[in-house]
C-alpha positions as CSV (number, residue, x, y, z in Angstrom):
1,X,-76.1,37.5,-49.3
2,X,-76.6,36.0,-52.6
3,X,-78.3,32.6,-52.8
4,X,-76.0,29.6,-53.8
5,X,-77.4,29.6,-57.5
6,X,-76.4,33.1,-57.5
7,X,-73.2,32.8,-55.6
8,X,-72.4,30.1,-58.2
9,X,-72.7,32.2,-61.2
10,X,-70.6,35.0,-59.5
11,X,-68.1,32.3,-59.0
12,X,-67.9,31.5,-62.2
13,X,-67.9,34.8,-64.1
14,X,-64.8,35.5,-61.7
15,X,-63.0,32.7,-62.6
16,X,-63.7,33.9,-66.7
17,X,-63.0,37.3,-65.9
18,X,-60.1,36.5,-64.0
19,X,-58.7,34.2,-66.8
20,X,-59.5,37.2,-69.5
21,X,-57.7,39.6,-67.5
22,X,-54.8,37.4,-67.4
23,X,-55.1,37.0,-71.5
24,X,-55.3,40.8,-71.8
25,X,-52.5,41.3,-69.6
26,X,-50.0,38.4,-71.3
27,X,-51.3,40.1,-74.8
28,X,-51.6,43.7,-73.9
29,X,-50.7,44.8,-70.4
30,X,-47.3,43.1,-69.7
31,X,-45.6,44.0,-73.1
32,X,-46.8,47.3,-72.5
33,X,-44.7,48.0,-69.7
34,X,-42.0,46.1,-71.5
35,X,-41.9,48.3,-74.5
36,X,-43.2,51.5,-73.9
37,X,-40.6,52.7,-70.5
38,X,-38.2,51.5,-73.3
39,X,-38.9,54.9,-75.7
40,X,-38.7,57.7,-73.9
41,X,-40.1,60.2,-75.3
42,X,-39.8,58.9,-79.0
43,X,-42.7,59.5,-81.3
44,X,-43.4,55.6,-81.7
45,X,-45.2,56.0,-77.9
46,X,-48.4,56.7,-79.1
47,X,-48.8,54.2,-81.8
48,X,-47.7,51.5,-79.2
49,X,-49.8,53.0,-77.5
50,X,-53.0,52.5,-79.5
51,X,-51.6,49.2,-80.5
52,X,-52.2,47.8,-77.2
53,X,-55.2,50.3,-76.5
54,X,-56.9,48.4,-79.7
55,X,-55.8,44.5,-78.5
56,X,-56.8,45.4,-74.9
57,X,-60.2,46.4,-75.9
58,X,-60.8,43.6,-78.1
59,X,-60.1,40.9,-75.8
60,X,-61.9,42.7,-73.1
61,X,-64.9,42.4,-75.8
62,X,-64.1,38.9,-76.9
63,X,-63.9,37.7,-73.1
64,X,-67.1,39.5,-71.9
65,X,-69.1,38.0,-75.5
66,X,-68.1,34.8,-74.3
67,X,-68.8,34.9,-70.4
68,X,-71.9,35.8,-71.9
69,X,-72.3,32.4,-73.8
70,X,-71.5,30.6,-70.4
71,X,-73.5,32.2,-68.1
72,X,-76.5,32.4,-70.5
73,X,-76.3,28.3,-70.8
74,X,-77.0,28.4,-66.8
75,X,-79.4,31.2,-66.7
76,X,-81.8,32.7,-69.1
77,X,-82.1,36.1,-67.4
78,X,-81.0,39.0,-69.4
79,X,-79.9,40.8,-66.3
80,X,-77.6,38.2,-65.3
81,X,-75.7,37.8,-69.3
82,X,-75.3,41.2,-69.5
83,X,-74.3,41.8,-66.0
84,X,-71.5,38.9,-66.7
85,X,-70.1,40.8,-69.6
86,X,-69.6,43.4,-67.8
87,X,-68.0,42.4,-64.9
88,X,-65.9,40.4,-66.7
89,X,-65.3,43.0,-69.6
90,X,-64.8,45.8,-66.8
91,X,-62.4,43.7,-64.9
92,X,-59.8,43.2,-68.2
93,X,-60.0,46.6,-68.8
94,X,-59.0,48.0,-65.2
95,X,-56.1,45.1,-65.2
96,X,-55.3,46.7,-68.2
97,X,-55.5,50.6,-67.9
98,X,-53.6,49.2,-64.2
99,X,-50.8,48.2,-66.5
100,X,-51.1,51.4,-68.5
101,X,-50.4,53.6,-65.5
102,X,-47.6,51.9,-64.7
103,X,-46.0,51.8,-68.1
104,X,-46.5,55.5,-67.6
105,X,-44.7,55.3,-64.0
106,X,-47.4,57.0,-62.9
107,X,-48.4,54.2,-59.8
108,X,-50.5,57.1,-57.9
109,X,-52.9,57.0,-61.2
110,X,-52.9,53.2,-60.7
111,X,-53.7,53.2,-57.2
112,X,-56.5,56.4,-57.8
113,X,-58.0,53.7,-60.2
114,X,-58.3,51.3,-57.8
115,X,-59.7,53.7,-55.1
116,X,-62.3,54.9,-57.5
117,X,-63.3,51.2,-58.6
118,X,-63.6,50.0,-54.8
119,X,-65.6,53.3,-53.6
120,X,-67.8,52.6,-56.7
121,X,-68.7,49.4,-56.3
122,X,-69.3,49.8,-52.7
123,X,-71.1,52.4,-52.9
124,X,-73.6,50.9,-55.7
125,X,-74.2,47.6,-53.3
126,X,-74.8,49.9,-50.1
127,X,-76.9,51.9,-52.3
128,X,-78.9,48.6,-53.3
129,X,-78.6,47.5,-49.6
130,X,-80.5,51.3,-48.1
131,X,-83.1,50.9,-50.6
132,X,-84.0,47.6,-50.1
133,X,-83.6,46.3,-53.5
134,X,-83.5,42.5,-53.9
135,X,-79.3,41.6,-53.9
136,X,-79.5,39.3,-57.0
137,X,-76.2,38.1,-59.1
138,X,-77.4,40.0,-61.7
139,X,-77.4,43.5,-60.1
140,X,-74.5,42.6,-58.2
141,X,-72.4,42.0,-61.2
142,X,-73.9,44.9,-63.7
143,X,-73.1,47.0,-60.3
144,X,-69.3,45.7,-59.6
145,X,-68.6,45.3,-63.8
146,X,-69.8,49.0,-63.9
147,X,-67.5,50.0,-60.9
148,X,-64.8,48.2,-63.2
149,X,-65.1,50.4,-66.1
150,X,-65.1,53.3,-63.8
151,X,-62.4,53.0,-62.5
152,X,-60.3,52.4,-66.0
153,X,-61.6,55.7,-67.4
154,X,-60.4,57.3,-64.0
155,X,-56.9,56.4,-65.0
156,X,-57.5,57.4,-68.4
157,X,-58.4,60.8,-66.8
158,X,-55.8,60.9,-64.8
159,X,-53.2,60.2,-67.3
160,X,-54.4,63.5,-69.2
161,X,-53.0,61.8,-72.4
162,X,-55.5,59.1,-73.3
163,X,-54.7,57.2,-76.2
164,X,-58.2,55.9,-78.2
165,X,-58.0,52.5,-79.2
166,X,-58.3,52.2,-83.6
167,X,-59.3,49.1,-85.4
168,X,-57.5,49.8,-88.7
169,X,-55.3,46.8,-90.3
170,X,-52.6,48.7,-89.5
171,X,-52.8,47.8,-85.9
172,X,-52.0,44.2,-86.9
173,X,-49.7,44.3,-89.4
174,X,-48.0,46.2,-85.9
175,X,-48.8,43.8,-83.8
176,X,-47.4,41.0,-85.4
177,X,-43.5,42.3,-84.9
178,X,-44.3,41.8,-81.2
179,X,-46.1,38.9,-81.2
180,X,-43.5,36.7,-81.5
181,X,-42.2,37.6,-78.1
182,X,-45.7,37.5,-76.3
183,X,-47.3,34.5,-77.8
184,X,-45.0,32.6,-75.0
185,X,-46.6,34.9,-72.6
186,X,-50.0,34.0,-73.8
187,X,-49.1,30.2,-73.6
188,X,-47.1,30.7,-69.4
189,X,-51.0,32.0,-69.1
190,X,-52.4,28.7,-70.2
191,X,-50.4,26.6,-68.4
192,X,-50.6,28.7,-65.0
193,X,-54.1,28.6,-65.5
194,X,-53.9,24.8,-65.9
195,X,-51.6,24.3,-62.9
196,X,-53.8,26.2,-60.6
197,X,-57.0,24.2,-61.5
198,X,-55.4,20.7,-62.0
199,X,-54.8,21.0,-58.5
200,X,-58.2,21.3,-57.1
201,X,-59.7,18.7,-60.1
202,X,-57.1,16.1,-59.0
203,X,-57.7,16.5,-55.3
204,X,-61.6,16.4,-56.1
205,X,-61.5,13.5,-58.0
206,X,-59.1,11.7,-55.8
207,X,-60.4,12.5,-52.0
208,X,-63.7,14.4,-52.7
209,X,-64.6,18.0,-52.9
210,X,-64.5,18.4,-49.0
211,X,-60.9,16.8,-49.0
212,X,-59.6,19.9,-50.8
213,X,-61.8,22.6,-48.4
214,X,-59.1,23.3,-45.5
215,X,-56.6,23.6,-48.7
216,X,-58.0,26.0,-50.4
217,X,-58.8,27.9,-47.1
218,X,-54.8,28.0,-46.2
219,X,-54.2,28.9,-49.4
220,X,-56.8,32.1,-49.5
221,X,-55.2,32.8,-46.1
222,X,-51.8,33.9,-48.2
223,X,-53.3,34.9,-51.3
224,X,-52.9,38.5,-50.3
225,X,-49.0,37.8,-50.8
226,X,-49.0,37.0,-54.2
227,X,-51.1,40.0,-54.9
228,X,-48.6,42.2,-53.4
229,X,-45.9,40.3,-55.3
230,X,-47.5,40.8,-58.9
231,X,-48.4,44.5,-57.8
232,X,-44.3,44.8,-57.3
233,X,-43.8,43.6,-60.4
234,X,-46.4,46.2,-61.9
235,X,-44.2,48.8,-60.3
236,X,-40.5,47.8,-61.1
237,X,-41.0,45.7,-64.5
238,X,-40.9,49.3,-66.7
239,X,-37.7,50.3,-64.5
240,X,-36.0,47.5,-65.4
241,X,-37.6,48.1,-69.0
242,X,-35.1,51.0,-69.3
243,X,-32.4,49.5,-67.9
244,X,-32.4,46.7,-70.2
245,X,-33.0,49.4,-73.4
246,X,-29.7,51.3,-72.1
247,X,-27.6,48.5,-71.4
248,X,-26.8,48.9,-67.7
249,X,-26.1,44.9,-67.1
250,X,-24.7,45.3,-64.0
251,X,-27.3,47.5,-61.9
252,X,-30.2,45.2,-63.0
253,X,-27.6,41.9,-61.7
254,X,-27.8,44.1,-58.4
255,X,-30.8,44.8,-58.1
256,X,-32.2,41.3,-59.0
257,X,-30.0,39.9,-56.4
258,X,-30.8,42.9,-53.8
259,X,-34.8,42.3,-54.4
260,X,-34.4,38.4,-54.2
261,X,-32.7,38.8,-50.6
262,X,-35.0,41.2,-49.4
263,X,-38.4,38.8,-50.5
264,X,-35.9,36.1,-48.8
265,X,-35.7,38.0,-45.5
266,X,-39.6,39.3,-45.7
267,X,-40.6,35.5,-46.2
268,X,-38.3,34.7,-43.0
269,X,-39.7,37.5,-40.7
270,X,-43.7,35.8,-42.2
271,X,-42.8,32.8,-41.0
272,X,-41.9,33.6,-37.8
273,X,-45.1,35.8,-37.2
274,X,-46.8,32.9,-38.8
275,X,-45.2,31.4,-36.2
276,X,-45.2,32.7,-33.1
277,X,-49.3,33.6,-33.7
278,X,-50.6,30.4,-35.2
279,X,-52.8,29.3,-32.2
280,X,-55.1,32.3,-32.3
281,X,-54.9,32.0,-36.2
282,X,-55.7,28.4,-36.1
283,X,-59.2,28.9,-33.6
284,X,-60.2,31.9,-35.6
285,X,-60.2,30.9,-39.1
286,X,-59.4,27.3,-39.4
287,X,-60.5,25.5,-35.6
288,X,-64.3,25.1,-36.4
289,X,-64.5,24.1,-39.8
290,X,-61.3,22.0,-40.3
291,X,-60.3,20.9,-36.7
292,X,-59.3,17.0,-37.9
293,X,-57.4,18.2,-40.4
294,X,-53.5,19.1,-40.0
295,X,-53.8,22.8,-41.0
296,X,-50.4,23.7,-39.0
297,X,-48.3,21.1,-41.5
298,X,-50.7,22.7,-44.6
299,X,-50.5,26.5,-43.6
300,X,-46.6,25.7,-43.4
301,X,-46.3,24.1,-46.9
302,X,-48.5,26.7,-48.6
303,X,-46.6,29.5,-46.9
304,X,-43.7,28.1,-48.5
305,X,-44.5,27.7,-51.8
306,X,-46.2,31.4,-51.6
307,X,-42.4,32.5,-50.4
308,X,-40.5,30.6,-53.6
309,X,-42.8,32.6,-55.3
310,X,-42.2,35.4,-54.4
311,X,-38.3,35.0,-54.8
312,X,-38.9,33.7,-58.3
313,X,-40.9,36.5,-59.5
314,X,-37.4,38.9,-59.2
315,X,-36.1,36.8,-61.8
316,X,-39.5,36.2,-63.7
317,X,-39.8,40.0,-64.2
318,X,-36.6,40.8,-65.5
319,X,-36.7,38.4,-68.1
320,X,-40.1,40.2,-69.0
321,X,-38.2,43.1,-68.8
322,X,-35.7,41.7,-71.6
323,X,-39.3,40.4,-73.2
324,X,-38.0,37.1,-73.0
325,X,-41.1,35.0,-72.4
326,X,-40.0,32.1,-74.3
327,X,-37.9,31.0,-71.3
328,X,-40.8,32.0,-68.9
329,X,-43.3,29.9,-70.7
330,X,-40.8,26.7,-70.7
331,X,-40.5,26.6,-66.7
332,X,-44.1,26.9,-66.1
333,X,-44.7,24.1,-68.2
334,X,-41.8,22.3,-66.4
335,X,-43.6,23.1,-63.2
336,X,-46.9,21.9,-64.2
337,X,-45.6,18.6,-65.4
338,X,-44.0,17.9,-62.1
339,X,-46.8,19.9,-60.1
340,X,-49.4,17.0,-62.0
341,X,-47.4,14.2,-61.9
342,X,-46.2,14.9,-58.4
343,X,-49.9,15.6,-57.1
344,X,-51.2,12.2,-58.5
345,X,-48.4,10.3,-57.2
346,X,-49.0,11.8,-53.6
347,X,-52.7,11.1,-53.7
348,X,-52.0,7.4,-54.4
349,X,-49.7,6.8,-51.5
350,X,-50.6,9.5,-48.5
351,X,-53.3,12.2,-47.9
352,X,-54.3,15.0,-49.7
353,X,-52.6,17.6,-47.3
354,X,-49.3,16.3,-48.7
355,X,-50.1,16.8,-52.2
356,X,-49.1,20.3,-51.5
357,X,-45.7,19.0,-51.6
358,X,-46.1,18.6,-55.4
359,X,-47.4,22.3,-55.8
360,X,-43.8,23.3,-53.5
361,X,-41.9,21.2,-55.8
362,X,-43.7,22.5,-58.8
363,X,-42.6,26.4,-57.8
364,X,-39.1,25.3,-56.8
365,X,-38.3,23.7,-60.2
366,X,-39.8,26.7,-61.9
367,X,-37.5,29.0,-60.1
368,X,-34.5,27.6,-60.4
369,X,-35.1,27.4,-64.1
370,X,-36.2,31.2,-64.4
371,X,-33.2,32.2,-62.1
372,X,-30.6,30.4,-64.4
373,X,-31.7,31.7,-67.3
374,X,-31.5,34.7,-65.8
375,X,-28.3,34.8,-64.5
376,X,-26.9,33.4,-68.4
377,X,-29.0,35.8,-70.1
378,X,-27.5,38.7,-67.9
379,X,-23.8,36.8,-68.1
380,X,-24.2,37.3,-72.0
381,X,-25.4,40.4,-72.6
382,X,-22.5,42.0,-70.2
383,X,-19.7,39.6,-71.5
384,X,-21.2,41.3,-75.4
385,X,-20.7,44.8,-74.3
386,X,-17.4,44.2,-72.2
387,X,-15.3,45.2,-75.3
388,X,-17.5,48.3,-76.5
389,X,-16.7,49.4,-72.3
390,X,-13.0,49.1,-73.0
């Protein structure tokens, strides 16, 4: 186990290498598998391609230089800077070759990537562990940002096509036709980001830091959900990438509306698991640490919000599929404002556990909005190509 100084710096080069990987992936990954399924076979693959290849590895750079700058303001150790940029550079570039392999529907050389980035890592700390080696934050990050960067050139290998990244001014003057579409990706990534820490600030300045434990322990209890949910995305976003390209309005309507029911009817069957085994879930994870706080009512909300989610995301990733990220952008702010607004409010008037009610409220709004614009954007296009049908 590292010690807490250590365990702090981990903490926080996750939190910067999770917020780079989400840059990359608004900039790089996302419109990937929105443009290239698109192509076919055209010749413009692989200079999209190396487009993204080039921003990808930029912003894996720029985001490792400066985790670097942070973590060297805590600690002066060389071991634990570089180690930083590593991990957090090796993390954007496996979220990014992830996308990659999916853009190439190829989701085996995704998983294999993954495989070979867990067996890595693991086997580099159980290496550290047999030999006896001190388990400092440094090793422990140059050892897991290492695994990282492994396990991108695995899918690069696996592809058998790998496309080198180039850093010519032609890449930009490129890059600027599409980055009118994913600047409002870039800006939904701000504003999630905002919405998921605002939280946890408010909550902490509010109640105290130990008001917002059995919170964020409900919370980790269903993260594995939304995890699942964005690897679905990963999967059917360059599908519906095609579909859009050829027109076919009326299979994506159904399959939006068949994917909605079916995260409907998963979140009902949760809940009544959730349900029916909640006292043994309760005295194993939550009974010792939280016991005077109502983690059945908390649980219940989070689960809730985690199933909106998950229905919203159908609609979320077929307006990425149309690359329409504009609208996408405009709910999350929507949900932030209320998701702020609401959590203050609740934290004047009633306990902390109820400020979750905001966060529910928050995803609900967003939804609707997403699923509306949907529904007109999908209304248009098929109402346009009703007379060419005729």
């Amino acid at each position: 186990m590292l010690e807490p100084g250590g365990y702090g710096i981990f903490s926080l080069a996750t939190v910067a290498a999770l917020f780079g990987s989400w840059i990359t992936g608004a900039l790089a990954g996302t419109p990937l598998t929105v443009y290239l399924p698109a192509l076919g076979r055209r010749a413009p693959r692989v200079i999209l391609e190396r487009m993204f290849a080039s921003v990808a590895t930029t912003l894996a750079v720029a985001t490792a230089a400066v985790s670097a700058v942070l973590v060297a303001a805590l600690s002066g150790d060389p071991l634990v800077v570089s180690g930083s940029a590593i991990y957090v550079g090796g993390w954007a570039l496996r979220e990014y070759h992830r996308n990659y392999a999916f853009a190439r529907k190829a989701a085996q050389i995704a998983v294999l990537g993954d495989l070979v980035y867990a067996s890595t890592a693991s086997a580099g700390l159980l290496a550290l562990h047999l030999t006896g080696a001190t388990l400092v934050v440094g090793t422990v990050l140059l050892v897991v940002g290492a695994a990282g960067i492994v396990g991108a050139l695995s899918v690069l290998v696996g592809l058998r096509a790998p496309v080198a990244p180039t850093f010519r001014w032609s890449i930009i003057r490129r890059y600027r036709r599409v980055w009118v579409d994913v600047r409002w990706s870039l800006a939904g990534v701000f504003l999630t980001f905002a919405q998921m820490h605002a939280h946890s600030l408010l909550v902490g300045t509010f109640a105290g830091p130990a008001a917002y434990a059995p919170l964020a322990a409900a919370q980790v209890l269903f993260a594995p959900v939304r995890i699942a949910v964005q690897a679905w995305q990963m999967v059917t976003r360059p599908d519906l990438a095609v579909a859009v390209a050829e027109g076919r309005w009326r299979e994506i309507k159904r399959t939006s509306r068949v994917w909605m029911i079916i995260m409907a009817l998963v979140g009902a069957f949760g809940a009544v698991v959730l349900a029916s085994f909640w006292s043994p879930i309760h005295e194993l994870l939550f009974e010792e640490n939280y016991a005077d706080a109502p983690m059945a009512m908390i649980a219940a909300i989070s689960y809730t919000s985690v199933c909106v989610f998950a229905i919203g995301s159908v609609p979320s990733c077929t307006l990425q599929a149309f690359a329409d990220f504009r609208p996408l952008a405009f709910a999350t702010m929507i949900g932030a404002a209320v998701s702020t607004v609401g959590v203050m409010l609740i934290l004047l008037v009633s306990t902390p556990a109820h400020s979750l009610l905001a966060l529910l409220a928050a995803e609900s709004v967003s939804t609707v909005i997403i699923l509306n614009t949907m529904r007109r954007r999908l209304d248009t296009a098929t109402q346009r190509d009703a007379p060419a049908q005729e």
